[in-house]
C-alpha positions in Angstrom: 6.1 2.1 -2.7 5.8 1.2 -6.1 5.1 3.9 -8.5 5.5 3.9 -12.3 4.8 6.4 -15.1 5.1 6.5 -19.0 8.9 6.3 -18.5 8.4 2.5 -17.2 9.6 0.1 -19.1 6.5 -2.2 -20.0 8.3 -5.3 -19.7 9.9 -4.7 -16.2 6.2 -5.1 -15.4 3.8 -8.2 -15.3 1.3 -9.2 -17.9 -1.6 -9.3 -16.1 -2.5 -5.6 -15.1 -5.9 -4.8 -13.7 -6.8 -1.3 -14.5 -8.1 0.0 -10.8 -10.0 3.8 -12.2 -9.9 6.2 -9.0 -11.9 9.1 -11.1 -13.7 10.7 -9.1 -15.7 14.1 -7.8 -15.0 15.3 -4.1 -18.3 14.4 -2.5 -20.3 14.2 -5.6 -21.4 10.4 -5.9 -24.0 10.8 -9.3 -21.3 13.4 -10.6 -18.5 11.0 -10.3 -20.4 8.2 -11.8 -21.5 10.1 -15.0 -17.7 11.6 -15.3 -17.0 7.6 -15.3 -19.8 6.7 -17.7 -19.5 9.8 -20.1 -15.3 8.7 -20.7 -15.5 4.5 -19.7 -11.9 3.0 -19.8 -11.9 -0.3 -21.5 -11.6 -3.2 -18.9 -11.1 -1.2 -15.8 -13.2 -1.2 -12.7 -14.3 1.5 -10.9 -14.0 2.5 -7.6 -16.8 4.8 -5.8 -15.0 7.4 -3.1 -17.1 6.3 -0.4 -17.1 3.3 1.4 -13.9 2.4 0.0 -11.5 5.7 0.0 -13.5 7.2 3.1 -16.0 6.1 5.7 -17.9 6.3 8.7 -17.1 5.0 11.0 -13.8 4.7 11.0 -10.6 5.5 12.6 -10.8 9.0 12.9 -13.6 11.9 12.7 -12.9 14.8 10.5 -15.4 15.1 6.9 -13.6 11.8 5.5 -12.8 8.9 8.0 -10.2 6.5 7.1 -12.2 3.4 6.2 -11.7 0.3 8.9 -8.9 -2.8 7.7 -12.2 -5.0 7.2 -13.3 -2.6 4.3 -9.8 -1.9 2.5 -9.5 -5.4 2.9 -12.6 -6.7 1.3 -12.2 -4.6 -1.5 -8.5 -5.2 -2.2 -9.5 -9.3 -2.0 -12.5 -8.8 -4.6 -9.9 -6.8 -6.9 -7.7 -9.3 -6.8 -9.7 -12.9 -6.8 -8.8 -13.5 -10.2 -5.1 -12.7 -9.9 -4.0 -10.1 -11.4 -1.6 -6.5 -10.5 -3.5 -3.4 -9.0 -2.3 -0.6 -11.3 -4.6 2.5 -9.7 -5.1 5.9 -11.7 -6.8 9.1 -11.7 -6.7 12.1 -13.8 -3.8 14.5 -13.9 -3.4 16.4 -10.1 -5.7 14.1 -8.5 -5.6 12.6 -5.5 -8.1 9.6 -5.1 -5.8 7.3 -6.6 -3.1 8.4 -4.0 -5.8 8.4 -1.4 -6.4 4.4 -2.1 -2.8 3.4 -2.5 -1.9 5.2 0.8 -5.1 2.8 2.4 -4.1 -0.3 0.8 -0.2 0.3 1.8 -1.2 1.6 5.2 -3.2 -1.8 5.6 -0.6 -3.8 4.0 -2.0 -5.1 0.7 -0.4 -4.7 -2.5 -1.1 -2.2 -5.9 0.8 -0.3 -8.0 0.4 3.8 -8.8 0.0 5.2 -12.1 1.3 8.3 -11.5 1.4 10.1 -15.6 -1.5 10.7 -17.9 -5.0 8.2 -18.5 -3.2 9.0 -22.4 0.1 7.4 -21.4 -1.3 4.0 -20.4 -0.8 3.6 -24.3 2.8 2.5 -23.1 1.8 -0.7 -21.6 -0.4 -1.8 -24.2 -0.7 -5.7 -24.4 0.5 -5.5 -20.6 -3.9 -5.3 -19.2 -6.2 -7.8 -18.5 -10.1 -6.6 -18.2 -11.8 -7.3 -14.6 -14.9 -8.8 -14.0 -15.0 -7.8 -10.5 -18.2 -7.1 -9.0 -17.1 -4.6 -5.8 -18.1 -6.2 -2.4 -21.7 -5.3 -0.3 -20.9 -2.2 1.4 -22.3 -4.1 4.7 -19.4 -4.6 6.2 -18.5 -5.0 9.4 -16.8 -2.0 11.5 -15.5 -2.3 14.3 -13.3 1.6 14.0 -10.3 0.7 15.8 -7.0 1.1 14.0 -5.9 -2.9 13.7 -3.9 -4.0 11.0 -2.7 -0.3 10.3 0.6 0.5 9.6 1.5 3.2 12.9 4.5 4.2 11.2 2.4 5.5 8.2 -0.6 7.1 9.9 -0.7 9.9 13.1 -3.5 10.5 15.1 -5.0 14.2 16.9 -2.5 13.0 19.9 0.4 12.6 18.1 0.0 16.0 16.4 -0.8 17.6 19.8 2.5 16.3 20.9 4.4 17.8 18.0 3.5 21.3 19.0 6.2 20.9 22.1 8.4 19.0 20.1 11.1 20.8 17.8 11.9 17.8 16.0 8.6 16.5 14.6 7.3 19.3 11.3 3.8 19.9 10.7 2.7 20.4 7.1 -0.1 22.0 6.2 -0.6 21.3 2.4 -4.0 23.8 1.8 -3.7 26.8 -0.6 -2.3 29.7 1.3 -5.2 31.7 1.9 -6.7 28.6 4.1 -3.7 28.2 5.7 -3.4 31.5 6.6 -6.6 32.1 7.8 -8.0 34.2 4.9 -10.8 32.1 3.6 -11.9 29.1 4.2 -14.8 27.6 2.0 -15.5 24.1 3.6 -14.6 23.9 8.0 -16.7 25.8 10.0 -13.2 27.2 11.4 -10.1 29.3 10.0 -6.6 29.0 10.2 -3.7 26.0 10.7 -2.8 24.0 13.6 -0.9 25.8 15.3 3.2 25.6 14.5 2.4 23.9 11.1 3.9 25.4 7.8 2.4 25.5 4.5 3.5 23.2 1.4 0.8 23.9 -0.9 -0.6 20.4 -2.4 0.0 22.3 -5.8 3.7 22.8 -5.4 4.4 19.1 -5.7 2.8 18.8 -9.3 4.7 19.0 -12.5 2.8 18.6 -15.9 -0.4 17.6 -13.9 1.9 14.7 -12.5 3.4 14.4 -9.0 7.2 15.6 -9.2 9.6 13.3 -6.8 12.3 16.4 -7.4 9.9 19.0 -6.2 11.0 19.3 -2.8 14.6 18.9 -3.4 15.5 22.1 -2.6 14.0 21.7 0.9 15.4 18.3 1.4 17.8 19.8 4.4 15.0 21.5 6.1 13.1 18.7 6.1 15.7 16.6 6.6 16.5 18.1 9.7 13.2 16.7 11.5 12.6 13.3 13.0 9.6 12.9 12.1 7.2 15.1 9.9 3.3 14.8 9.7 1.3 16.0 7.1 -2.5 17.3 6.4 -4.5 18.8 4.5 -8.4 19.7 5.2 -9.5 16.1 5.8 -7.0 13.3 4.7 -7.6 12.9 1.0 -5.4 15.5 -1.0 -2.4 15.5 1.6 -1.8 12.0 0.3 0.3 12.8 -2.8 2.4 15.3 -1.0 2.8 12.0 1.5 3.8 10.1 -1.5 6.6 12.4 -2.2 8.0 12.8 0.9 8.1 9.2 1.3 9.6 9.1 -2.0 12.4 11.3 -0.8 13.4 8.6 1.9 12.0 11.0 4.5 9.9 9.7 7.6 6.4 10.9 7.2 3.0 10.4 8.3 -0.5 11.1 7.4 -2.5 13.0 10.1 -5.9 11.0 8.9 -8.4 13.5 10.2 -6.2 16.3 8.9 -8.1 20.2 10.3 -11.8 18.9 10.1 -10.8 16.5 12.8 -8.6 19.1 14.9 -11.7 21.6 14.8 -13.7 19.1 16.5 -11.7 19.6 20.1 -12.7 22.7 21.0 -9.7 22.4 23.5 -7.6 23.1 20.3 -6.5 26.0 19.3 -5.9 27.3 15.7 -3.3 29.9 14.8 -3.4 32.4 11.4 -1.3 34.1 9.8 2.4 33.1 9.0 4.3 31.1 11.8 8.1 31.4 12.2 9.0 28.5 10.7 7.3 28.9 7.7 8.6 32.2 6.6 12.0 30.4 6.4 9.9 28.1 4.1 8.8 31.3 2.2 12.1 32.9 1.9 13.9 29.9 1.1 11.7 29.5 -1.9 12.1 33.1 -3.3 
């Protein structure tokens, strides 16, 4: 992972940064693009949520597929066909920009996260080059099979199914509480958590709008104390920052891609509420 902030010294980096704009509005298309229009950054490019962050089809099912290697990749190579660093951004406690730098890592290819303030790229002044790229045709071939990805990044419904009999791999459910718990649930047509999962709220990992590597520290030996951990949120997009830190804490987790909308899609699978065991230790630890 490369990750950098307002802290970053601007000449540890390269001169030739392309500013990659992730802004975005869940599902909203002609919302995003006037957000985008109505507050343009100078010389960036901007990059629409669907084909390129999610699409159909793809390797999963669930409300927002993980795009195919053939789309990342075609992107990625138009980005970069002058030259040139990927810096991606968003706005503060986001997760589009996350969401794209998981798919390009995931698929190999190279970017770096802006992880502070759109006000804060003031630091690297004199460090960005403006991009002329046009983004590539959106018809692309698909062929939905998982080729090219990284297995040790991504988890599929199997592998999660198997984690439910196995005490050593952690499922982490990273809705608000009230979804997780079964309370509400304002988007899947279902209510409640896979079952054995605990909650880590996507919120928690935030500090000043920015994603906190420290935020979990206080967990690390829980967490520490699985071999593996999986993590998902309603349908693969905002469980990605909560990924990022985890990763960033040198612990070995995964993204389950289709994330709930995905596991409600077996009727086979069943769906717990309420508090499990596990995660009232979470709870209590945290008090």
């Amino acid at each position: 992972m490369t990750i950098i902030d307002g802290s970053t010294h601007a000449g540890d980096l390269p001169d030739d940064l392309i500013l990659v704009d992730c802004r975005n509005v869940m599902d909203d298309m002609e919302t995003s693009s006037r957000k985008v229009a109505a507050h343009p950054l100078k010389g960036a490019v901007h990059i629409p949520q669907s084909p390129w962050m999610f699409d159909s089809p793809g390797l999963n099912r669930g409300r927002h597929p993980i795009p195919c290697r053939s789309v990342v990749a075609a992107l990625h190579q138009t980005l970069k066909q002058e030259g040139g660093t990927l810096l991606l951004l968003d706005d503060e406690k986001q997760f589009f920009h996350t969401r794209l730098y998981y798919l390009f890592w995931l698929y190999g290819l190279d970017a770096l996260l802006w992880n502070d303030s759109i006000e804060r790229l003031s630091s690297l002044s004199g460090k960005f080059r403006e991009s002329a790229a046009t983004l590539p045709a959106e018809d692309l071939e698909r062929n939905g099979t998982s080729d090219g990805a990284d297995k040790n990044l991504l988890a599929g419904m199997d592998a999660v199914k198997a984690a439910a009999d196995d005490r050593d791999v952690l499922l982490i459910d990273v809705r608000t509480r009230a979804r997780y718990l079964g309370e509400e649930e304002p988007i899947d047509r279902k209510m409640g958590h896979i079952p054995g999962a605990v909650n880590i709220p996507y919120g928690d990992i935030f500090r000043s709008g920015r994603m906190d590597f420290n935020a979990l520290e206080d967990m690390r030996s829980f967490l520490g104390s699985f071999r593996e951990i999986i993590v998902y949120c309603g349908s693969g997009m905002s469980a990605t920052p909560p990924f990022l830190v985890l990763r960033g804490m040198g612990l070995p987790a995964r993204l389950y891609g289709g994330s709930f909308s995905e596991w409600i899609t077996d009727e086979a699978n069943s769906i717990e509420t309420g508090d499990s065991p596990l995660n009232e230790r979470i709870v209590s630890q945290n008090e």
